[in-house]
N, C-alpha and C positions, 0 to 999 in steps of 0.2 A: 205554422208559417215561419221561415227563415226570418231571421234578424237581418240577413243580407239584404233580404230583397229589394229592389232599386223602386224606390216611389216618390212621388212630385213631394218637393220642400222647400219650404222659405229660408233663401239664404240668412239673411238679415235675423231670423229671431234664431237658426242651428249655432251660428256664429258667437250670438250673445251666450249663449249657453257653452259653447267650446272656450272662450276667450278667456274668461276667468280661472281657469284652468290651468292653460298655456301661462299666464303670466305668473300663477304662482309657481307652475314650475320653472321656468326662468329668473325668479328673484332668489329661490331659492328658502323662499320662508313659509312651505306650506306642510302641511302633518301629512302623515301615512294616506293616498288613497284607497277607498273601497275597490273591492272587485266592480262593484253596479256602478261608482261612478267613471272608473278606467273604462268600462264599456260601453257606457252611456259616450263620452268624448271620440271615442275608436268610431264606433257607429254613428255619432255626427259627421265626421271627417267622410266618413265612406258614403252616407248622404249627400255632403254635398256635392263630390264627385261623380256618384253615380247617376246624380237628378236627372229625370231622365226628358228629353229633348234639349234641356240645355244646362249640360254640366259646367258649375261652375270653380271645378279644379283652380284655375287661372287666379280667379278672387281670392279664395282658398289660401293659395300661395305668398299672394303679395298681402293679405294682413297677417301673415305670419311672419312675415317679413318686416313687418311697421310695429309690432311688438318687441322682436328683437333689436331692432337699429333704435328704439326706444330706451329699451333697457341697457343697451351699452351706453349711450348717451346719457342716462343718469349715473352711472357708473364712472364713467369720464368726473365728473361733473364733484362726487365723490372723493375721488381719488385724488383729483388736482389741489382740493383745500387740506390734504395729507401732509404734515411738516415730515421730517426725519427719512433719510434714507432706508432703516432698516423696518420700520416700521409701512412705510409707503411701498416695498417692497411685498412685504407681509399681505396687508390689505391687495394689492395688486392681484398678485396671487391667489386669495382666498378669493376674491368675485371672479376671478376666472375657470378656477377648479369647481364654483356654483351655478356659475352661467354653463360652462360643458357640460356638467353633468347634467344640470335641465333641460339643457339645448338636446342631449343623449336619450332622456326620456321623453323627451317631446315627439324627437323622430321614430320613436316607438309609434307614439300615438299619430304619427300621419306615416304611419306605414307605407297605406295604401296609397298616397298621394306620392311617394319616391317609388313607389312600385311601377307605376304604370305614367302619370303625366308628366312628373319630374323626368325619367325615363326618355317619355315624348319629346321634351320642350326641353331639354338639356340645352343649354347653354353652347355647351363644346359638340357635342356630338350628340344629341338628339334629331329626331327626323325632321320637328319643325323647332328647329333652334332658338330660346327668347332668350334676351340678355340676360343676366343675372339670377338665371335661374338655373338652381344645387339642389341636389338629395340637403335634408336639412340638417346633418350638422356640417356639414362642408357649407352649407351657406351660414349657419353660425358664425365659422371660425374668420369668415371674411369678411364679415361685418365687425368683427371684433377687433379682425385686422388693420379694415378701412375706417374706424372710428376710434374705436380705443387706443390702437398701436400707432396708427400715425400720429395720436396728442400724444400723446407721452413715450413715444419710444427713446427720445432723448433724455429722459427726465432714468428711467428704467436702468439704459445702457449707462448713466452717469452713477446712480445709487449703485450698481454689481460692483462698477470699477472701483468705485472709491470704498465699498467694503472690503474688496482685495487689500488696496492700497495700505489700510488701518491695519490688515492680519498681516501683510509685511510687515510694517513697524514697529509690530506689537513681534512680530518672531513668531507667529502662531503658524504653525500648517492645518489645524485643524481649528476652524476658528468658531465662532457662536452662530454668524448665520450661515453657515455655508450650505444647512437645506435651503435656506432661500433662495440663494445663487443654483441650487441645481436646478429647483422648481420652475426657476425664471428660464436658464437656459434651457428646459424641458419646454415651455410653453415658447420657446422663438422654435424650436424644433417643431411643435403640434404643426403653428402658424408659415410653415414652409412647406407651403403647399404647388410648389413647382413640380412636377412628377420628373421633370430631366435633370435638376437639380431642387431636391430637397431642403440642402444645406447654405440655399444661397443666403436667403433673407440671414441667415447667423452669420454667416461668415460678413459679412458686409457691413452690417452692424453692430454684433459683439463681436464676431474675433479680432478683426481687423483695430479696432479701438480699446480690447481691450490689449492684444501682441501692442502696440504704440506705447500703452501706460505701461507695460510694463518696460519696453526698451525705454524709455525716459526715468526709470526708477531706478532699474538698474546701472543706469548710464553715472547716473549720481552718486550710488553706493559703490561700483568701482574706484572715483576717482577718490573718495575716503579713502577706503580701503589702500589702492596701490599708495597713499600719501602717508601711511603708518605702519603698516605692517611688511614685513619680508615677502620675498616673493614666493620660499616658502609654504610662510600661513598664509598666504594672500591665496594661494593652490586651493590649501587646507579648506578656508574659508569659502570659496569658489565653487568647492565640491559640493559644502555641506548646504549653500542657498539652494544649489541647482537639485539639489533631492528634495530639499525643503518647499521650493515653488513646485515643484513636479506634484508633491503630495498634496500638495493644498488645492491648483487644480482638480487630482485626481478624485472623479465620482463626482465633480459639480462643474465643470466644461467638458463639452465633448471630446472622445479620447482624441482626435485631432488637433485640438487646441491644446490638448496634457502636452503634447510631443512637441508641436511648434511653441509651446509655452520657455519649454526649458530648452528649446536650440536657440530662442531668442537669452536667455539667461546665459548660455554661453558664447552664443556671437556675441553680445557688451561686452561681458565680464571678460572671455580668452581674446575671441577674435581682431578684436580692435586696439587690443594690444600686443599680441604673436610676437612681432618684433620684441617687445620690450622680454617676453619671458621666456624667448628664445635664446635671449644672450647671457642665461643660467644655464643651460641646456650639461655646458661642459663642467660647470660648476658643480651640478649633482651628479654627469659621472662622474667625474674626478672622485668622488667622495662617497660614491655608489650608495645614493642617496635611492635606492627602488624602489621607496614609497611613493618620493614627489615625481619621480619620473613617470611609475606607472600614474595618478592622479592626472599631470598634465597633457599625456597621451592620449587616456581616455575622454577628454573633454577638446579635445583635438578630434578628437577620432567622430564626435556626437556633431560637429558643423559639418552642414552641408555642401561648403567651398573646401576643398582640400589644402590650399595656399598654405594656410597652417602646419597643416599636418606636410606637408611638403618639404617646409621650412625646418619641421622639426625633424625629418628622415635626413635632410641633408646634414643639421649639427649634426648626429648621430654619427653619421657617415664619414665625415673630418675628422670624428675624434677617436673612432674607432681606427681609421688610417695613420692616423697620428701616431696614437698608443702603438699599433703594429708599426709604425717605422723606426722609432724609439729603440724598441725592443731587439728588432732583427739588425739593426747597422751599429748594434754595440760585439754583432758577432763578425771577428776578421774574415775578409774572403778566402783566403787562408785554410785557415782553421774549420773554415764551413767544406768545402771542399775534401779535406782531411778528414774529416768529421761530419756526413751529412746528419745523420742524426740529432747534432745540435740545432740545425737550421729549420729542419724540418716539425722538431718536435718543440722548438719554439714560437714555429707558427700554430699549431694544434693547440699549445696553450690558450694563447692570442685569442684564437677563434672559440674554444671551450668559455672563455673568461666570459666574452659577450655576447654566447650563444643562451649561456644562463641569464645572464640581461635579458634577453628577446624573449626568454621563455617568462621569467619572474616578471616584468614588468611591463613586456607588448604581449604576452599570450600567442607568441609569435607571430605577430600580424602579419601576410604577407610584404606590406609596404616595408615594415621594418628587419623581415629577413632579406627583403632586396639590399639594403641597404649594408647592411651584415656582408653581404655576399661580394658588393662591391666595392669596400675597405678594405676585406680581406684579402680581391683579386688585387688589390693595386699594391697595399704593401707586401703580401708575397711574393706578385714578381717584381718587385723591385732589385731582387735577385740576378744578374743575367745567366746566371746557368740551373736557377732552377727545375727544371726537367733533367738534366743531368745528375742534379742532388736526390731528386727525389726516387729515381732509376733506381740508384746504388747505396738507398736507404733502405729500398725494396731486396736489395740482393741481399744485404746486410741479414734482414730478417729474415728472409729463407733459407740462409744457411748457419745462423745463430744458435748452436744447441741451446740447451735449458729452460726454453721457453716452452710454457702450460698452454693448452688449446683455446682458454679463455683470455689467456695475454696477446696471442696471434690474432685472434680473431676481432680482437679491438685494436691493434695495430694497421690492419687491414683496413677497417671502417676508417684510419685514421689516413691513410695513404689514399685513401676511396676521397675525405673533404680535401686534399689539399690536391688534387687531382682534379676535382671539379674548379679548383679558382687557376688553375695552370692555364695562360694564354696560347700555349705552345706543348698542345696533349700530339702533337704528331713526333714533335723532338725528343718527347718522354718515350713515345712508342719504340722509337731508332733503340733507344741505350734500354731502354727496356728490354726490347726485341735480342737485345748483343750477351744480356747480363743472362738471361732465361736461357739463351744457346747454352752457355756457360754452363748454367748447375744443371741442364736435361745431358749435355755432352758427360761433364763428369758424376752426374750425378749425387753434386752437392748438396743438394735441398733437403732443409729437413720433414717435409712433409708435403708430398702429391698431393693430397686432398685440396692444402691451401694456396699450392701455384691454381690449383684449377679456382677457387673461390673467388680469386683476385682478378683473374682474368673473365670471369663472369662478372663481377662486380665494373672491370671498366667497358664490358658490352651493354651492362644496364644503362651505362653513363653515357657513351656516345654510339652506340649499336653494333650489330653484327659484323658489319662490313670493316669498322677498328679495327677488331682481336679476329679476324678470319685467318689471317697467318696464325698468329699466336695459338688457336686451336687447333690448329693446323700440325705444328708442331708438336705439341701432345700429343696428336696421333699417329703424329710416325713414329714417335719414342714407343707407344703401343706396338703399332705393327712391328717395328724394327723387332721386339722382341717376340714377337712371335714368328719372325721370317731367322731369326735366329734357333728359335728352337725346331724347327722345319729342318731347319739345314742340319743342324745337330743329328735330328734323325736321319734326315738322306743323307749322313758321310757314314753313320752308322751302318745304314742298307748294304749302301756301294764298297765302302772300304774296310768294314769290320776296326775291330779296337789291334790289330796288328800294322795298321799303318803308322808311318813316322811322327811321332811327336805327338801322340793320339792324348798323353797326360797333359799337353800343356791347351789350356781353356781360354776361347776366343769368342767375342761377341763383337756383333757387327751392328751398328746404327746406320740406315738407309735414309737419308733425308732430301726432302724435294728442293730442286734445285729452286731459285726463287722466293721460297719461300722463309728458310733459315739464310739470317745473312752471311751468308757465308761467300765468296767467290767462287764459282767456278772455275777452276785449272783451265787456260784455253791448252794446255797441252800434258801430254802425261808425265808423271813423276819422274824423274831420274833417282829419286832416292834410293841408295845400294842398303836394302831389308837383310835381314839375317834370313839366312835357310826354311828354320821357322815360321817363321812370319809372310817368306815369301810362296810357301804352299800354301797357308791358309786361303793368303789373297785370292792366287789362282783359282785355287779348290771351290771358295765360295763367288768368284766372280761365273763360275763355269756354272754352281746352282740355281745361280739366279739369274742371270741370262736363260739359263731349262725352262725357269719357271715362269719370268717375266719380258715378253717377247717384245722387243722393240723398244727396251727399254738399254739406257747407257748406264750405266758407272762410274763416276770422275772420283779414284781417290783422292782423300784429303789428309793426307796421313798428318801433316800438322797439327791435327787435331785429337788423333790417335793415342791411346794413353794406359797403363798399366801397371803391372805390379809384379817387379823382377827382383825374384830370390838371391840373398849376398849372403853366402857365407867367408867369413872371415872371421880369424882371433876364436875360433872354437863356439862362436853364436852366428846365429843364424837372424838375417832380418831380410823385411820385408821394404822394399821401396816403391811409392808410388812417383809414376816417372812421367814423363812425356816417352811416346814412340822414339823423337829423335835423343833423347836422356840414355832411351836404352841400348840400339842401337850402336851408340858412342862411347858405354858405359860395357856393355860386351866385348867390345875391343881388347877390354883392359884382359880378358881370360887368356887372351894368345899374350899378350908381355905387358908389362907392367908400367911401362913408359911409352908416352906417344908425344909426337909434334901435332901441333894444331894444324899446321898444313897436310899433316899425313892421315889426322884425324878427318878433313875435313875430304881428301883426295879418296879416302877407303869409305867414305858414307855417304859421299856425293851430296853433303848439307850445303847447301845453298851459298854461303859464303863462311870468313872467319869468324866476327862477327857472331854471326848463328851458332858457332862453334860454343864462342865466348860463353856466354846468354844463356846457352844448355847448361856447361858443366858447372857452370859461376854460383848456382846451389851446393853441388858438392865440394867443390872448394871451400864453400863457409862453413859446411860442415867438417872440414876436414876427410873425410873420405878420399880428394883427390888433392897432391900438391902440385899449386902451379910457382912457377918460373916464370917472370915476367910475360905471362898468357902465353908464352910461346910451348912450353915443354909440361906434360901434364905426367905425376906420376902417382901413381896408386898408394895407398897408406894403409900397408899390411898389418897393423898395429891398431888400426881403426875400432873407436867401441862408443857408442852412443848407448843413451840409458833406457829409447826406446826400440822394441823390436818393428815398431812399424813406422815407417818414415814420410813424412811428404816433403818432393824434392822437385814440385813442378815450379818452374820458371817462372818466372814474376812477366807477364807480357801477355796482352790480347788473344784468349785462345780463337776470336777468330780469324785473326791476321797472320800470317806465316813468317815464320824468324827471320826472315831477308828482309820485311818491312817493320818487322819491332824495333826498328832501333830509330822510324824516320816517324818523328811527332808531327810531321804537317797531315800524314794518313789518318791520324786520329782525333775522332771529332769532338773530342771533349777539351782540348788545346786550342781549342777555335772560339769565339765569343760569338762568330755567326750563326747560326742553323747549319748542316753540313750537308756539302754539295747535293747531295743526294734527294734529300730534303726539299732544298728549295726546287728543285727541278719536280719531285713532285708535288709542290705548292703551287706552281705554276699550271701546271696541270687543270690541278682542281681547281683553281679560281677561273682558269679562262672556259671551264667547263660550268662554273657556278654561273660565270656573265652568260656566257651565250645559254643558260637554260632560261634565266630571269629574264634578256632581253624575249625570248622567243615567245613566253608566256606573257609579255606586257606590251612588245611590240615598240613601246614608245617610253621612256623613262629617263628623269635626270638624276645626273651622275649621283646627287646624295641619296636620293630613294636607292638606284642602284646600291651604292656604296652597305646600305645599311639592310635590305636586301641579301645579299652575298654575305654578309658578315655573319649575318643571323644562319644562311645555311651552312658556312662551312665553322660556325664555333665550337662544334665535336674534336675539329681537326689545329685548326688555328685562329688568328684573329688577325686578319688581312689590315694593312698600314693602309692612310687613304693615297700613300705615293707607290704602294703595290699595287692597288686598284687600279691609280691610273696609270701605270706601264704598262699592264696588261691590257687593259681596255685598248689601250693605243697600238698594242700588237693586232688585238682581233680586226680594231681599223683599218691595219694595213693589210690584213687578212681579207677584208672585204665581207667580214660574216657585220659588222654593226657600222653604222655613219653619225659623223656627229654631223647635226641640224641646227642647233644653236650654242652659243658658246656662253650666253648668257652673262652678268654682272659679277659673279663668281667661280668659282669652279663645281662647286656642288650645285648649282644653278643650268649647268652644261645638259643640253638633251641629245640623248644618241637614238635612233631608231634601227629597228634590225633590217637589217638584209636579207628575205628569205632565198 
């Protein structure tokens, strides 16, 4: 016969027999059970349960119930006549770790009673629901909770705090009872038994009381501390609690309270003072102090309000502006000009200086490379021709011999940061755009590879549509030379090597109108070319019309340039010239003395002036003698110590000698932007408004303002009195309306007109 099987029994005499059991195991003081009497207790339980016509589970339940709520209650009772915190603690603990584990093996032994009736009669969700009724150690823990923990949870949460308190004062992180403290904070975790919130019963009653004692401890020990010590060691000191309380926390408060432990260590200790050790900020750079700085940052960085950390991005920020304005207005405007290199390569210091700051002591926090970025945009351009400087620093370097591929190519990176802080990268592009004609026309540059590097580098910066001329140009310098060796071969086909002048070698650059700034001719040249020169023209304008149909030609001979053979004095030398150099310089073969007006009548060069301007090279070199500019005569005596000469004119090769003599053409004589310029800023801003109003429909002027700025800061950095001039055209234009005018200006709302 089964031991299961369900048969009539007296509750009252199964009970006397099961109950002695039960309560030794809940005291916790009973010896090893036998297999026969764990079975004998199992097989009571399931008796009474299964009695059969009238089970009495229910009974079952609630004196199992009046045993526990018993033995807490003596327990209580225990506990309360306990002197000593750490001891009261101890004891606490140990009848709780005895009560669980009996309470654990008890629900063993009424298995079947959480199997099926506990189950039934749940409490929360059973089918016929009774109050107060749990699988049994979940009813344990709430009886423990409802008796034990509400006498004494104040007595509890008072003995943890104030063991803390002592391993403060004592300097201890790792102190005598800090199992205790875990054990305790382990049993408010058992006893939170919320399922939506677990963690509340802790958080409510130990965190929240013990974060208090400790902002009142620490509140105390700041105001020591700041009363004696430097601010400094007061850092020092600062640093070494907040690791110190983190440890002592750590493995006996929950990891959530570790963390809000020591951001309360640093709210007292930094935060509520900011102010006061913000106003060392300049003191340790001054003295590139990187220890306290990085220290103070990083406990800035650990609070959860940034005010702080705010506070201390803006010292940073003044004194990094500071130190750059110092530096750059001891260099004359002068001298900078004459000399970009000095200005430019004094801002790269500047920024090197504090970029190792930001690395050594922020680990380059984004906050604090903002902050980098915006000392450095203000005192570089403090400049106003910055863009112009940095152009013809760039020219500088590209046509610089001597230079190794690893000096170039850190110069570049270098030209790349102070390019990124430029308010005004469309003004840079102008004198950029003029300098690049320059060495792809004469082909100064010492290295193609790294115009093209540079000109990638500032598409990475502000995008394609930037540098789209500027690659632009590159490619016609390509084609050009391959529409050059085209042509070489078709005069070869058509003319053979018995045509006139077949030894002397010509090459033709084709460049797209628009895009090199160069002028258009609105009319054709008058220039009177040498015989030579003027077949060529013909010969390849007649090619390339064959080849490229519907396409014009506008010579620009101004620009024109080469290398005409002198012999004189029994050597022979080579001159690099301008077109009009040589042309004027030819002349001299038929005699040897010319009038400047007869010079200028036989070459049809644009004015005297122009005349001037050309020969005024060979004059200084003595090659040609003038007579008060009127009468030019050749120097048949002539000898220079090199045979190859450069004799090109000092003046704008993209500008034509009739206007090199008139400085208001040239835009680096101007402190504005140049015409050009603004007319396409104009442009783009009133294209930036009317894209932002279309997509917003409704916006005031400062959202606008900041808006547009943000789009066009590749190109420029729009004033808020350009903004609204513009804005006030597209008004009268009828594309935007203002609707209110609001209490300021950046307050103004304009809505669009579709």
């Amino acid at each position: 016969m089964s031991l299961l099987k369900s048969k009539p029994v007296d509750f009252d005499m199964v009970w006397n027999e099961i109950e002695p059991s039960v309560e030794v195991l809940v005291n916790g003081s009973h010896a090893p059970f036998s297999n026969e009497k764990w079975q004998g207790v199992y097989h009571g339980v399931y008796s009474i349960c299964t009695n059969p016509g009238a089970p009495q589970a229910e009974a079952l339940f609630f004196q199992l119930r009046e045993i526990l709520v018993r033995r807490v209650t003596e327990i209580v009772e225990l506990l309360t006549a306990e002197p000593g915190d750490a001891e009261f603690l101890a004891l606490y603990c140990s009848h709780f770790n005895v009560y669980s584990t009996g309470s654990n093996y008890v629900s063993e032994l009424f298995a079947y009673l959480n199997r099926y009736w506990i189950r039934y009669a749940h409490s929360e969700y059973g089918q016929a629901p009774i109050p107060g009724v749990y699988p049994v150690p979940e009813l344990a823990l709430r009886i423990w909770r409802d008796i034990a923990h509400s006498a004494l949870k104040h007595r509890v949460v008072n003995a943890l705090v104030h063991i803390f308190r002592m391993a403060r004062e004592a300097g201890d992180a790792f102190f005598e009872h800090g199992d205790l403290v875990a054990t305790t904070v382990q049993i408010y975790l058992v006893l939170g038994l919320n399922k939506q919130d677990p963690l509340k019963l802790y958080r409510l009653e130990v965190e929240s009381v013990f974060l208090m004692d400790t902002e009142v401890y620490y509140a105390g020990v700041a105001q020591d501390l700041l009363s004696r010590l430097s601010i400094a060691e007061y850092l020092a000191h600062v640093e070494a609690l907040c690791k110190q309380e983190e440890r002592r926390c750590d493995g006996k408060m929950h990891r959530i309270t570790v963390k809000q432990a020591r951001q309360t260590c640093c709210r007292v200790l930094v935060e509520e003072h900011a102010d006061r050790l913000c106003e060392h900020v300049d003191a340790f750079l001054a003295a590139n102090q990187t220890s306290d700085l990085r220290r103070l940052f990083t406990l800035f960085s650990e609070l959860p309000n940034e005010h702080a950390l705010m506070l201390f991005k803006t010292n940073l920020k003044k004194f990094i502006e500071k130190t750059g304005l110092g530096v750059v207005k001891q260099l004359p405007m002068d001298e900078t000009l004459r000399n970009p290199q000095l200005y430019i390569e004094a801002l790269v210091r500047v920024r090197e200086q504090f970029v190792d700051l930001i690395r050594d002591a922020f680990g380059f926090h984004a906050l604090m490379r903002t902050a980098l970025d915006q000392a450095c945009r203000a005192f570089a351009n403090a400049h106003p021709r910055l863009p112009e400087l940095l152009a013809k620093y760039t020219h500088v370097l590209m046509t610089k011999p001597g230079l190794n591929d690893n000096e170039i190519e850190v110069k570049i990176d270098q030209i790349g940061v102070v390019f990124c802080l430029l308010d005004d990268k469309d003004i840079f592009k102008t004198f950029y755009a003029k300098l690049l004609s320059q060495r792809l026309i004469h082909g100064t540059s010492m290295a193609h590879e790294f115009e093209v590097l540079l000109v990638q580098k500032l598409r990475d910066i502000c995008g394609c549509d930037f540098v789209s001329k500027l690659q632009k140009m590159f490619a016609d310098k390509l084609l050009s030379s391959t529409t050059t060796n085209a042509y070489r071969q078709w005069r070869h086909d058509h003319h053979g090597m018995n045509e006139p002048n077949y030894l002397v070698a010509f090459g033709f650059d084709v460049l797209t109108a628009g895009v090199w700034p160069i002028p258009t001719p609105s009319t054709a040249s008058t220039l009177q070319l040498p015989v030579v020169c003027q077949y060529q023209v013909d010969l390849f304008t007649t090619f390339y019309v064959g080849q490229s149909s519907g396409r014009r030609l506008h010579w620009v001979h101004h620009l024109s340039h080469g290398l005409l053979r002198l012999s004189l004095g029994g050597r022979l030398y080579e001159i690099h010239a301008s077109l009009y150099q040589m042309i004027l310089l030819m002349l001299f073969n038929d005699r040897s003395s010319w009038r400047a007006t007869d010079l200028r009548d036989a070459t049809r060069v644009p004015s005297l002036d122009a005349v001037h301007q050309q020969l005024h090279p060979f004059v200084k070199m003595k090659l040609l003698a003038s007579v008060d500019g009127a009468l030019y005569t050749l120097n048949e005596s002539f000898a220079h110590k090199r045979s190859r000469i450069k004799a090109m004119p000092v003046q704008s090769v993209l500008e034509p000698p009739a206007s090199s003599s008139s400085s208001a053409s040239s835009p680096s004589s101007s402190s504005g932007p140049p015409r050009e310029v603004t007319e396409d800023r104009k442009m783009a801003l009133q294209a930036a408004l009317v894209r932002v109003m279309k997509a917003r429909r409704e916006c005031s002027f400062g959202q606008l303002h900041a808006e547009v700025t943000a789009m066009l800061v590749n190109q420029f950095v729009p004033s808020t009195d350009f903004v609204q001039t513009n804005l006030d055209l597209l008004v009268e234009k009828e594309y935007v309306r203002l609707t209110s005018t609001g209490a300021s200006r950046s307050a103004a709302v304009y809505v669009y007109v579709a």
